[in-house]
C-alpha positions, 0 to 999 in steps of 0.5 A: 540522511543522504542524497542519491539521484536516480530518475529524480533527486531525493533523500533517505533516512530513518524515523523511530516508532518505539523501537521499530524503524522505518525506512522513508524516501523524500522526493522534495522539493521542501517548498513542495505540499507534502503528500504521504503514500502509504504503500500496499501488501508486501510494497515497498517505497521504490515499488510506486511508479515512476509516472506517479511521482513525477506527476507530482513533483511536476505539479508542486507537490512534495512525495513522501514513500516509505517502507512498511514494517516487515518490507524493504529496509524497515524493521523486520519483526522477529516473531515465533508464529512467522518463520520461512517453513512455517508462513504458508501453513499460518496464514491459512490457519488466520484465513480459517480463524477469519472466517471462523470468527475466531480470534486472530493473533497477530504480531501487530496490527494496522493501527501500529502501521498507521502510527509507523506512517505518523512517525515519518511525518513527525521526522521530517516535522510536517505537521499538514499534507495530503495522504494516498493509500493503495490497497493494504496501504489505503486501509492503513492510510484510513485509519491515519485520517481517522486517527489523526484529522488535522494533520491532513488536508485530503484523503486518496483512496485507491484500490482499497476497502473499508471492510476485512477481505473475505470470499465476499469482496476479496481476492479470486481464488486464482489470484489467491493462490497466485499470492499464496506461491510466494510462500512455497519457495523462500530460497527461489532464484531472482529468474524464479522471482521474476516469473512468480511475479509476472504471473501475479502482476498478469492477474491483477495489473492491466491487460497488455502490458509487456512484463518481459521489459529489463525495468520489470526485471529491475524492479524485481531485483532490486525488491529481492535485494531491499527486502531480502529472501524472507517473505514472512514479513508477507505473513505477518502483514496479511495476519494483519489486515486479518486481525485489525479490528473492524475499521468501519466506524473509523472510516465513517469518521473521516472527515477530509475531502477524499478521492476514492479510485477503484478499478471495475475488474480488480480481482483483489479487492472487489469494486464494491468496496469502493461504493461502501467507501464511498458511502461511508464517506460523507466528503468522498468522491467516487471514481471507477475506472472501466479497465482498471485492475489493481494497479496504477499503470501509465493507462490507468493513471492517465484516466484519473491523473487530471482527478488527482490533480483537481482534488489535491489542489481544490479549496475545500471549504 
């Protein structure tokens, strides 16, 4: 483990679930009240913003942001269905098996990536935090609350669902296709990589915001570099999602005191997925945010930070 200072000071190291490792950054301080994010589809841990965790440091609380197996420096699985020619053409077979209702195979699944969560909290020996999940992350952060209730004392659930994506309450089909281009070009140059993205984050992230900004960029890069030019790990995660079983009775277990952020127009996963949440959750509160997409930009976060900051501190009974 190793101390690096960037806009805050941290540490890294490694946590071993079985014979996968997984790759975590803590934000400290070590007197702070541990708080898990559980990043989404593709994220990795520097991919949360800035504004976020220093909100937290700020307010006493101890961040702890990790790579999900297949992104960043965690594992890689090496796999015979997902390789760099061939992503594209699985994941829309697994779409079609989907809605098929055929069955789906998968080189792991979400309650695998649950236990990688549980496994960082188990190195750094914390035995009660909070847990924040956003979007593929927040599905994985369910099943870690339902899994494991005396470990956390609330629950975040920001831009997420309860229930498979589907035509129904998943993705537009513009933003579909927009995910799908990652998978056309695995040898694309950085400059291509950043265009990709400022096209899938003009999609889904708040309307307006400047991406032509040296810190996109950077972000971008250093994603490239961390996680390396094979994106079927991307593959892998979304077979996933689509080959987990139905989480709907896990969630309607949970128990924590639990805030649930959704934004009105997210064209990834569908606002009604967060009032199915919310009714599934007895000890749930429902926040919809009117121009919120998918993201957790400075405008965004600004209308539900004074939320956050109630509902992580409150004494719950």
């Amino acid at each position: 483990m190793f101390t690096h200072s960037e806009l805050f000071s941290f540490t890294e190291g490694t946590a071993q679930n079985n014979d996968i490792e997984i790759y975590y950054r803590d934000y400290g301080p070590l007197d702070g009240d541990p708080i898990l994010l559980v990043q989404g589809l593709g994220g990795q841990l520097i991919n949360w913003p800035h504004h976020l965790i220093e909100f937290l440091i700020e307010n006493s609380f101890r961040p702890i942001v990790y790579d999900n197996r297949d992104t960043g420096l965690s594992s890689k699985i090496k796999s015979k269905s997902f390789n760099v020619d061939n992503i594209r053409k699985t994941i829309l077979i697994n779409y079609l098996k989907y809605f098929l209702r055929l069955n789906i195979k998968s080189d792991y699944n979400l309650d695998d990536m649950a236990a990688d969560g549980v496994s960082v909290l188990n190195e750094l020996d914390i035995n009660k935090c909070h847990i924040l999940g956003i979007s593929m992350g927040g599905m994985i952060a369910q099943i870690i609350a339902s899994n494991y209730p005396s470990i956390f004392k609330t629950f975040t659930l920001i831009a997420s669902t309860a229930s498979t994506p589907s035509p129904m309450n998943g993705p537009t089909n513009k933003v579909r296709k927009l995910l799908m281009s990652r998978t056309k070009n695995p040898n694309a140059t950085l400059d291509e990589r950043v265009e990709r993205s400022k096209k899938i984050f003009k999609e889904i992230g708040f309307q307006g915001i400047d991406l032509n900004t040296s810190e996109f960029y950077e972000n971008i890069k250093q994603t490239a570099e961390r996680g390396g030019i094979d994106d079927s790990g991307f593959g892998r995660q979304i077979s996933a999602i689509l080959g987990s079983k139905n989480r709907l009775n896990k969630v309607r277990s949970i128990n924590q005191p639990t805030l649930i952020i959704h934004g009105k127009d997210d064209p990834l996963i569908n606002v009604k997925n967060a009032y199915k949440a919310n009714s599934l959750i007895k000890n749930s509160t429902l926040k919809i945010i009117p121009n919120m997409r998918h993201l957790i930009e400075i405008p965004v976060f600004d209308q539900f930070k004074n939320d956050l900051l109630f509902h992580l501190n409150k004494k719950y009974d």
